[in-house]
KOLGU-472642 format. One record per atom (N, C-alpha, C, O): atom name; x, y, z. Coordinates in nm, 3 decimals, decimal comma, m for minus. Each point is the difference from the previous one (the first is absolute). Layout:
N
> atom  px  py  pz
> CA  X  Y  Z;
...
//
This chain:
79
> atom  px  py  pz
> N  m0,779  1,756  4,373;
> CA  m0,047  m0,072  0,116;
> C  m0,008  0,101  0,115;
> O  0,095  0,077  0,014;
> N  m0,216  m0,069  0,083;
> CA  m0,028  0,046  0,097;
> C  0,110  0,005  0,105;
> O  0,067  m0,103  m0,001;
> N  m0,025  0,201  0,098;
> CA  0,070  m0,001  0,074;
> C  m0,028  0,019  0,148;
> O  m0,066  0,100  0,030;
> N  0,107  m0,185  0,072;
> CA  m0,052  m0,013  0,116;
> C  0,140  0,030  0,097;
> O  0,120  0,004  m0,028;
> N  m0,202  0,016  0,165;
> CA  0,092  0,033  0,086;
> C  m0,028  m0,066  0,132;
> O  m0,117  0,009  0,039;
> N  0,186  m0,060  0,023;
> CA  m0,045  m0,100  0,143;
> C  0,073  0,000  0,093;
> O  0,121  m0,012  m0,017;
> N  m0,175  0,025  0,137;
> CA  0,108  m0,035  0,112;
> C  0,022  m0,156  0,038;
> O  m0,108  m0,039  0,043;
> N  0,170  m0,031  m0,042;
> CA  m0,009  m0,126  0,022;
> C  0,085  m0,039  0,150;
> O  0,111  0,052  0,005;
> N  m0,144  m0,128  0,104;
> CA  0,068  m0,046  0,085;
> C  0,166  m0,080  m0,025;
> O  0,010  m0,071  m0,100;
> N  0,073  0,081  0,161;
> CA  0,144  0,003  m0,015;
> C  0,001  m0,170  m0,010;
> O  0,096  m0,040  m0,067;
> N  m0,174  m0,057  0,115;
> CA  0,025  m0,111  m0,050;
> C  0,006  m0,060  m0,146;
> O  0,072  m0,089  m0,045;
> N  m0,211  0,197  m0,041;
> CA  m0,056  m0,005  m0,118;
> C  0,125  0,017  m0,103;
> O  0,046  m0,065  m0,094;
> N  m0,015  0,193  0,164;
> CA  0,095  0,047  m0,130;
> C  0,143  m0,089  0,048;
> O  0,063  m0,038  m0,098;
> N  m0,018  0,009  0,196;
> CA  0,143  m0,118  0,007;
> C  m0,038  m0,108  m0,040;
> O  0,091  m0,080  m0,022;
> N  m0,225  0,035  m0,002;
> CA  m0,042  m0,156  m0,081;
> C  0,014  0,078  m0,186;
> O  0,048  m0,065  m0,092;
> N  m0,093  0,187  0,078;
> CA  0,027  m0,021  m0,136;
> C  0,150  0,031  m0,048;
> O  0,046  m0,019  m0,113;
> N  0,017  0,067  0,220;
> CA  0,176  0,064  m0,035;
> C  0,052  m0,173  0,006;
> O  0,088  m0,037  m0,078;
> N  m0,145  m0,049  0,168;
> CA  0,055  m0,154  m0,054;
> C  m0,022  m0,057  m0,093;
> O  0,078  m0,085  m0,043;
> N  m0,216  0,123  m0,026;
> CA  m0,073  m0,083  m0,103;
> C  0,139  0,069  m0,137;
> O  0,037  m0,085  m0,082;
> N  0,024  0,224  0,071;
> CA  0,022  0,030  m0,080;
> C  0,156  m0,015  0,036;
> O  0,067  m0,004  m0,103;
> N  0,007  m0,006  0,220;
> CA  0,107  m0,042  0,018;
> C  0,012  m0,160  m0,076;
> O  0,083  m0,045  m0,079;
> N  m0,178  m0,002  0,127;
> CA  0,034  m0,141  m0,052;
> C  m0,030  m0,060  m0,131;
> O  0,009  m0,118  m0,032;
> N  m0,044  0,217  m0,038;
> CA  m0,027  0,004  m0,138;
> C  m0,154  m0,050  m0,001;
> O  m0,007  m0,058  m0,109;
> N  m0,137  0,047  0,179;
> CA  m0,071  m0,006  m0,076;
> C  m0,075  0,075  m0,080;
> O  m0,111  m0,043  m0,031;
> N  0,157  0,172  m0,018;
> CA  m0,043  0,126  m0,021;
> C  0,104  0,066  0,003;
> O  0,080  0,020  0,091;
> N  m0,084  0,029  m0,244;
> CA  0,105  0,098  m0,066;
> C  0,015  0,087  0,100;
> O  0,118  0,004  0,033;
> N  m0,196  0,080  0,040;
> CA  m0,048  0,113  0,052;
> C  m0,102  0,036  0,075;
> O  m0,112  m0,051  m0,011;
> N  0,148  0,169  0,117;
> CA  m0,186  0,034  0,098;
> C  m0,095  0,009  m0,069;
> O  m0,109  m0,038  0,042;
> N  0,127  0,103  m0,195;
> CA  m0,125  m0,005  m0,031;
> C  m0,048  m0,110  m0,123;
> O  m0,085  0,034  m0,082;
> N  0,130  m0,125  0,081;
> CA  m0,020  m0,137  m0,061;
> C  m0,081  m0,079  0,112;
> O  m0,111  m0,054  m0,002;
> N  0,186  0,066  0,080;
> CA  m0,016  m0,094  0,177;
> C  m0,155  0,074  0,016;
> O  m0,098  m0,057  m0,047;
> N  0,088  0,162  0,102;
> CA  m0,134  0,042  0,030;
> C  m0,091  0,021  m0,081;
> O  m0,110  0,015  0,052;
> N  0,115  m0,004  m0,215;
> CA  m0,090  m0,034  m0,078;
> C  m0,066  m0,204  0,015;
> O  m0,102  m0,056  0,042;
> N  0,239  0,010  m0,107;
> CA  m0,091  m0,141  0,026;
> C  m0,085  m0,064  0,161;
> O  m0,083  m0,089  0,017;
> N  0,169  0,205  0,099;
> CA  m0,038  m0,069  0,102;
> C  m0,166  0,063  0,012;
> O  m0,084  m0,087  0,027;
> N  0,043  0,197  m0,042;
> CA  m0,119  0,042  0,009;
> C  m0,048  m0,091  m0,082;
> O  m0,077  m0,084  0,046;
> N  0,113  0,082  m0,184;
> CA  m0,107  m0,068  m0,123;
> C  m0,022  m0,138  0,066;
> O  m0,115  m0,036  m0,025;
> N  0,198  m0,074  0,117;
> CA  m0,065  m0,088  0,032;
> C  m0,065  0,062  0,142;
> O  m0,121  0,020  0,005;
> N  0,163  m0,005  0,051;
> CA  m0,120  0,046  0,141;
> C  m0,126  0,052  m0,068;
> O  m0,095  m0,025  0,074;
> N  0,065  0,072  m0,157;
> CA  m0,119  0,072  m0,035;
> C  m0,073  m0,129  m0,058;
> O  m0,105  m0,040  0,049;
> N  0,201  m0,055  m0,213;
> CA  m0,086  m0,115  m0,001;
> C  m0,051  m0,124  0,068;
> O  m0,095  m0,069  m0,037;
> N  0,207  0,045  0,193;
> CA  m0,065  m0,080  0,099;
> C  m0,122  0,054  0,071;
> O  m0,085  m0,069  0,057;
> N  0,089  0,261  m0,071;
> CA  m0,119  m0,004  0,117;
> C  m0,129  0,057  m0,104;
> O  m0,083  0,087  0,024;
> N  0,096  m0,155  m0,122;
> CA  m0,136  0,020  m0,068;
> C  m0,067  m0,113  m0,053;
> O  0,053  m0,100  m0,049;
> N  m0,175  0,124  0,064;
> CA  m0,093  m0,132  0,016;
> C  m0,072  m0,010  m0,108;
> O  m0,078  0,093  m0,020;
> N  0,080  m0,209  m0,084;
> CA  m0,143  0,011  m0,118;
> C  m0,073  m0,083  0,111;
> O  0,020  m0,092  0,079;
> N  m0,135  0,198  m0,129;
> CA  m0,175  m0,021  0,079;
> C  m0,055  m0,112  m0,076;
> O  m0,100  m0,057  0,046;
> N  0,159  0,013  m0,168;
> CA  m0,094  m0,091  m0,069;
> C  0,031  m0,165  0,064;
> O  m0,061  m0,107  0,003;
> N  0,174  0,152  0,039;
> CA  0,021  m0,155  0,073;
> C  m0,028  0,031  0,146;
> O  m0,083  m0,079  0,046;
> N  0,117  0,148  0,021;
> CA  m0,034  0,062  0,162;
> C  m0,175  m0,060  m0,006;
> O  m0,029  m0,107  0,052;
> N  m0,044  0,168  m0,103;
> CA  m0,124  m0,011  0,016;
> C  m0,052  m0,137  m0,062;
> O  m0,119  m0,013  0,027;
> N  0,170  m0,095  m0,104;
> CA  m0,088  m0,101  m0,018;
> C  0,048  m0,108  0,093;
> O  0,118  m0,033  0,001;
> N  m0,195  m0,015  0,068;
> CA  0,015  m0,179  0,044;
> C  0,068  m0,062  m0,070;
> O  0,004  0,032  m0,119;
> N  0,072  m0,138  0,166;
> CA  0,071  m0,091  m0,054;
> C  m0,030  m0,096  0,086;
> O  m0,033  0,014  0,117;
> N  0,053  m0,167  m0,214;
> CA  0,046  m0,090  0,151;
> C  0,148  m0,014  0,050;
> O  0,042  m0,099  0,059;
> N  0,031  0,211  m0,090;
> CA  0,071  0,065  0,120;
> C  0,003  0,091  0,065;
> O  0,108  0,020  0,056;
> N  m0,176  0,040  m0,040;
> CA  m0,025  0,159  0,082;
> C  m0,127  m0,075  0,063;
> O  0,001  0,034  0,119;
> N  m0,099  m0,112  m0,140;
> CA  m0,119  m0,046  0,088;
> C  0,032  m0,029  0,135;
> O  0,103  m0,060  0,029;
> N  m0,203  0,109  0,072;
> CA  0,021  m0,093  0,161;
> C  m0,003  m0,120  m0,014;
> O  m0,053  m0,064  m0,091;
> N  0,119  0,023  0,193;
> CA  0,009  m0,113  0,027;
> C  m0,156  m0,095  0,041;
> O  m0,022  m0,121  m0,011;
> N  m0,071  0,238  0,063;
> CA  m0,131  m0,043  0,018;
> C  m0,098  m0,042  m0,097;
> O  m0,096  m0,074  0,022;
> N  0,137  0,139  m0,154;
> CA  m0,067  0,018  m0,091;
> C  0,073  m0,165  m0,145;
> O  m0,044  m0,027  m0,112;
> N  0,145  m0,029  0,181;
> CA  0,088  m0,081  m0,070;
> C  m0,110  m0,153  0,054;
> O  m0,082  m0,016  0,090;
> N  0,136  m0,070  m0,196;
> CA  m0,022  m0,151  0,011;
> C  0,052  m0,091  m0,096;
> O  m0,012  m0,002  m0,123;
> N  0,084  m0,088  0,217;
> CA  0,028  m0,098  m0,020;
> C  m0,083  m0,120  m0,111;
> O  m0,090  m0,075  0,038;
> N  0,151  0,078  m0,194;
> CA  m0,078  m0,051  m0,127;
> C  m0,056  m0,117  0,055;
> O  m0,121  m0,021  m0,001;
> N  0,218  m0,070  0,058;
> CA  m0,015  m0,108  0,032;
> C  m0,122  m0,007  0,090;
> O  m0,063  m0,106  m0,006;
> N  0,021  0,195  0,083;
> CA  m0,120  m0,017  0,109;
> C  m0,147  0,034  m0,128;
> O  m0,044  0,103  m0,052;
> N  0,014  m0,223  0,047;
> CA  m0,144  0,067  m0,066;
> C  m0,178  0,013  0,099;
> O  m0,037  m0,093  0,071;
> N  m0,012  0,169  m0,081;
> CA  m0,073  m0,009  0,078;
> C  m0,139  m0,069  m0,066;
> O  m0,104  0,062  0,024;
> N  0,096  m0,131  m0,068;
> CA  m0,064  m0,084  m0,071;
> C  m0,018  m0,119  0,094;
> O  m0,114  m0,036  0,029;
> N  0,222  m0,028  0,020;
> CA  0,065  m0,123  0,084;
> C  m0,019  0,067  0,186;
> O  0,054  0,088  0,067;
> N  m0,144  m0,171  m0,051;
> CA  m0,054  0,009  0,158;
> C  0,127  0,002  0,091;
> O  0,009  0,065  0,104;
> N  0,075  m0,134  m0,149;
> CA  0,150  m0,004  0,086;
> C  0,093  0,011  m0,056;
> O  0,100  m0,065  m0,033;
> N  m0,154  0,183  0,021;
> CA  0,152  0,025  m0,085;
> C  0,018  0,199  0,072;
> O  0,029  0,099  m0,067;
> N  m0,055  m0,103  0,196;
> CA  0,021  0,078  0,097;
> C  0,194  0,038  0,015;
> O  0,091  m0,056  m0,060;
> N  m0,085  0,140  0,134;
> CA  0,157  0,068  0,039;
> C  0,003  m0,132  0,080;
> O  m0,088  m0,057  0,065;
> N  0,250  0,017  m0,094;
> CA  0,051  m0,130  0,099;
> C  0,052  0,051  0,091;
> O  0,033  0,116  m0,026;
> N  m0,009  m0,150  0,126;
> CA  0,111  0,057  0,105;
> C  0,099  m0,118  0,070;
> O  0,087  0,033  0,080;
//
């Protein structure tokens, strides 16, 4: 395995000396392996869902109400 070297800010490394004080992580380098491996898989994006429409990702402009058909002369937005 590749070996890296980092300066990290003094809050970073006293959050991982707790993570491993308190047992969630055998060790610094248990702790900073899984902690990168999830930061890296939260900040990566599949494009195959990013890029298609859904009718949840649609505007709100682009949305309608099933029930409104426009077929029916009054069957307009109520207020």
């Amino acid at each position: 395995m590749p070996e890296s070297e980092v300066t990290l800010p003094d809050r970073v490394t006293s959050d991982i000396d707790r993570f491993v004080e308190e047992g969630e992580f055998l060790n610094w380098d248990q702790a900073v392996e899984e902690l990168l491996t999830l930061g890296l898989s939260a900040y990566q994006t599949d494009t195959e869902t990013t890029t298609e429409e859904t009718v949840f990702t649609g505007s709100v402009d682009e949305q309608q109400d099933p029930a409104i058909s426009e077929d029916d002369p009054g069957s307009g937005p109520m207020y």
